[in-house]
ROFI-606747 format. One line per 10 residues: number of its first residue (from 1); for each residue y, z, x of N, C-alpha, C. Coordinates in steps of 0.05 Angstrom, whole numbers, plus 5000, padded with zeros to 4 digits. Example, Ala and Ser with C-alpha at 12.3 -4.5 7.8 and 13.67 -1.06 7.14 Angstrom:
# ROFI-606747
1 = 4886/5156/5264/4910/5156/5246/4934/5156/5264  4955/5142/5257/4979/5143/5273/5001/5157/5258 $
***
This chain:
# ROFI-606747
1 = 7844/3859/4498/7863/3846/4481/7881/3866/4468  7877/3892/4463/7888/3909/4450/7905/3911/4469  7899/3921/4494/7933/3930/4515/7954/3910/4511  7941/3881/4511/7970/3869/4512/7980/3875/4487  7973/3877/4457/7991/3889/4436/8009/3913/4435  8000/3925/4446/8013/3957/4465/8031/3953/4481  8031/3931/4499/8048/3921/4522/8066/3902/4506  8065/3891/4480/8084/3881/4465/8103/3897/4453  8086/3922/4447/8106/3939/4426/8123/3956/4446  8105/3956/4466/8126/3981/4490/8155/3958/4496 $
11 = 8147/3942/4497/8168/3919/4510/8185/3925/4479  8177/3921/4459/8203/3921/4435/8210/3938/4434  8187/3963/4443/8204/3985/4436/8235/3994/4452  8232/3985/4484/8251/3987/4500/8273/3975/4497  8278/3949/4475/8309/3938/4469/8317/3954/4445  8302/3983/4446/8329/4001/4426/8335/4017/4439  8337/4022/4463/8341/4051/4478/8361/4038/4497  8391/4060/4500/8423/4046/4518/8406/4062/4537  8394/4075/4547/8390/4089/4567/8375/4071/4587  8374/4066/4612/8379/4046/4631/8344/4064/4640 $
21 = 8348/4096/4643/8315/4103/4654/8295/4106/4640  8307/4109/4605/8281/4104/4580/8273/4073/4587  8287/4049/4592/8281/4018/4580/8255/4025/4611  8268/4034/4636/8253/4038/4664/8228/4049/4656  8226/4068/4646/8195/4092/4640/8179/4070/4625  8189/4051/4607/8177/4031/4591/8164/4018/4599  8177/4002/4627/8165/3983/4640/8148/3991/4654  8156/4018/4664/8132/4017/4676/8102/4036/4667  8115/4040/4648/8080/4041/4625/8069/4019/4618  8089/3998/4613/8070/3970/4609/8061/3967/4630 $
31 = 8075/3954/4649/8052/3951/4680/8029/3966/4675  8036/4003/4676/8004/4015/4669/7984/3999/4661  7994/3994/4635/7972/3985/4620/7956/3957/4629  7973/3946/4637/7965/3923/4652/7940/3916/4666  7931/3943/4673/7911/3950/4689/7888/3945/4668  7893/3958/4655/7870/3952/4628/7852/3929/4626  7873/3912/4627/7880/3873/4616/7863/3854/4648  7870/3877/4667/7865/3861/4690/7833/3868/4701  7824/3885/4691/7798/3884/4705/7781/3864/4691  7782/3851/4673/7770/3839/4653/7772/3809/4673 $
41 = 7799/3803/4684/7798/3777/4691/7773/3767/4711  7772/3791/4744/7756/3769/4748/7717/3767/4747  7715/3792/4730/7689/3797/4717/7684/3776/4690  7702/3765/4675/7695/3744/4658/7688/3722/4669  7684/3710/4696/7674/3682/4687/7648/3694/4700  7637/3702/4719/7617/3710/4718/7595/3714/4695  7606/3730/4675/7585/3734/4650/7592/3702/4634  7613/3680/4640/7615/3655/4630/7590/3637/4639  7599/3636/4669/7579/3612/4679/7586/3623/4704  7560/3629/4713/7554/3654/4741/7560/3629/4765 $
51 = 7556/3607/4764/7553/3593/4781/7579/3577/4788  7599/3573/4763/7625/3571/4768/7643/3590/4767  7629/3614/4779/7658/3637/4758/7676/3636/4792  7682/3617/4814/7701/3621/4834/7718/3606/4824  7711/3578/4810/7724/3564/4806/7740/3570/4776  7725/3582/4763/7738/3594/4731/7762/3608/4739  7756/3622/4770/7780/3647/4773/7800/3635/4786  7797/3611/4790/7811/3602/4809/7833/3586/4792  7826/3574/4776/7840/3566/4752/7848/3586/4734  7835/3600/4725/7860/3627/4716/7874/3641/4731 $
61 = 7870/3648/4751/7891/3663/4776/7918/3638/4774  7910/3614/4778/7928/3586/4783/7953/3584/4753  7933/3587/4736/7947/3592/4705/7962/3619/4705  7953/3628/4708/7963/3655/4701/7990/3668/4728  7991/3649/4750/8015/3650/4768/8044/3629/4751  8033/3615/4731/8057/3600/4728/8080/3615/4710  8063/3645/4699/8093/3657/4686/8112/3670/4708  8098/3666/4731/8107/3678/4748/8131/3657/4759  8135/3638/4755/8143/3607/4767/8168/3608/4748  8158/3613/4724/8168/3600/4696/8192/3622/4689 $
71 = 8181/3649/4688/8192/3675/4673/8224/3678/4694  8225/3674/4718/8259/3678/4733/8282/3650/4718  8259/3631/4711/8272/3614/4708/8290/3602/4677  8271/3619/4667/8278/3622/4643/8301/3645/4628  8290/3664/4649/8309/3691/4647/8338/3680/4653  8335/3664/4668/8364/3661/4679/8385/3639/4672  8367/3625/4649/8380/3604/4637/8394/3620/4612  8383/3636/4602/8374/3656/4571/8401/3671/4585  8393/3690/4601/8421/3716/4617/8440/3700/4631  8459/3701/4620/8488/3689/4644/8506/3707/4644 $
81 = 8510/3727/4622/8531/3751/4632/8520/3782/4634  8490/3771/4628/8475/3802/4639/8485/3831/4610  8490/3815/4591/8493/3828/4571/8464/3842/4559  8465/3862/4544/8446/3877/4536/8425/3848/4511  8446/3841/4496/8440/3817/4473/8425/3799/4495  8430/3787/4509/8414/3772/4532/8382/3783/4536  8385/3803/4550/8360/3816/4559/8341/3826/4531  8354/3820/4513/8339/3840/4483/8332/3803/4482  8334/3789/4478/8318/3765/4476/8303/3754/4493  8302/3764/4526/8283/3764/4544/8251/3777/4534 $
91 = 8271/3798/4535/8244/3822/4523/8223/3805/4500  8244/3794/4481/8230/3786/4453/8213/3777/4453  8212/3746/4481/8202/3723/4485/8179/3732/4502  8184/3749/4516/8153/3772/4530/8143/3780/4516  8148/3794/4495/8130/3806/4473/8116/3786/4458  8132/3771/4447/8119/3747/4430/8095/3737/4443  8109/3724/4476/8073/3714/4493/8057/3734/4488  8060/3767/4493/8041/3790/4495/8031/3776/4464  8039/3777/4450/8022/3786/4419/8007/3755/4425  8022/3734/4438/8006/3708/4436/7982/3712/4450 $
101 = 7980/3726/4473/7953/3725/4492/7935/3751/4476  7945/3766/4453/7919/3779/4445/7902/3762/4425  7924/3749/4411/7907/3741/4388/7890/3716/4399  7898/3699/4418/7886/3671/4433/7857/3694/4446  7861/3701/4458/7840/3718/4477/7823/3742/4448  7832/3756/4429/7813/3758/4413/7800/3734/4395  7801/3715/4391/7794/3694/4377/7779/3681/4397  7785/3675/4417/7769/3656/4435/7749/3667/4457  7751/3692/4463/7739/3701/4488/7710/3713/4484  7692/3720/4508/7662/3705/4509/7658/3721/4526 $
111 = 7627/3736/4520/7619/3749/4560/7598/3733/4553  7587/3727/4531/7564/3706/4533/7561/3676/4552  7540/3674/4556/7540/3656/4572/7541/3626/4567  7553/3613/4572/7570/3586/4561/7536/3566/4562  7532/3552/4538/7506/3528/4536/7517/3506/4567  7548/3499/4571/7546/3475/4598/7536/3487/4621  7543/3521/4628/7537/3537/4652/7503/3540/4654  7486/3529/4640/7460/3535/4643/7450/3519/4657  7431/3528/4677/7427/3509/4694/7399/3509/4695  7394/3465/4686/7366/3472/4686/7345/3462/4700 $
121 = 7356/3468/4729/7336/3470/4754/7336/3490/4762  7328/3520/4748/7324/3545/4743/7315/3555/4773  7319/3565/4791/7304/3568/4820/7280/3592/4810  7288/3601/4796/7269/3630/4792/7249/3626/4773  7265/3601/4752/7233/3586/4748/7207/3579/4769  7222/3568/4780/7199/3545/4801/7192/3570/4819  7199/3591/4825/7187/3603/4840/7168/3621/4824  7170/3627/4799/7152/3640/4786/7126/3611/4788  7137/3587/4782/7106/3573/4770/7095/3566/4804  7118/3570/4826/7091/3578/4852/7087/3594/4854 $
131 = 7091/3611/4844/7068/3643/4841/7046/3637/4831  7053/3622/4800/7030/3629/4783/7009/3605/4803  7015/3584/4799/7003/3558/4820/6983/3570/4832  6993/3585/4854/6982/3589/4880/6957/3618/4874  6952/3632/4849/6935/3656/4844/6917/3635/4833 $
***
């Protein structure tokens, strides 16, 4: 949760710089960091609920494609003369989500294992009590 705060401030920090390869070096330090943010995804549902974590990822991979859907479309309603003032409110509205997904994801997020994901036709039970059974 911390990178994406980092990946907020790199993003603000890049709508004060006229230089076209400082705003560039920016971006692509955030991407860097990105990396951070991403190994977490598909190792969390696993430590959620081991037995749904294809389907947990499958639904966050699904969620997490729609800024992908959303972000050209928005950019391009927001930019119509490709002015700098344009793109400095692009940026804004990325940052803002960034600060939104640390604080939602520090407040809400879990490697503990969820009470619905427990499952209680335990296989490694029943094979321990035909162990014990059968001595």
């Amino acid at each position: 949760c911390g990178s994406l705060f980092l990946q907020a401030a790199i993003l603000m920090l890049s709508t004060q710089f006229d230089s076209a390869a400082l705003v560039i070096l920016c971006l692509i330090t955030l991407l860097g960091l990105e990396a951070f943010g991403i190994t977490v995804i598909p190792s969390n549902g696993l430590y959620l609920a081991p037995q749904h974590a294809g389907v947990i990822f499958g639904l966050g991979c699904t969620l997490g494609s729609l800024t992908g859907i959303l972000s050209p479309l928005l950019s391009g309603y927001i930019v119509t003369d490709k002015s700098k003032e344009q793109w400095k409110i692009v940026f804004y509205i990325a940052s803002g989500l960034y600060v939104f997904g640390g604080i939602f994801y520090g407040l809400f997020s879990s490697s503990k294992l969820q009470p619905w994901a427990k499952d209680n036709n335990n296989v490694a039970a029943e094979k321990e009590d035909h162990i014990n059974n059968t001595l």
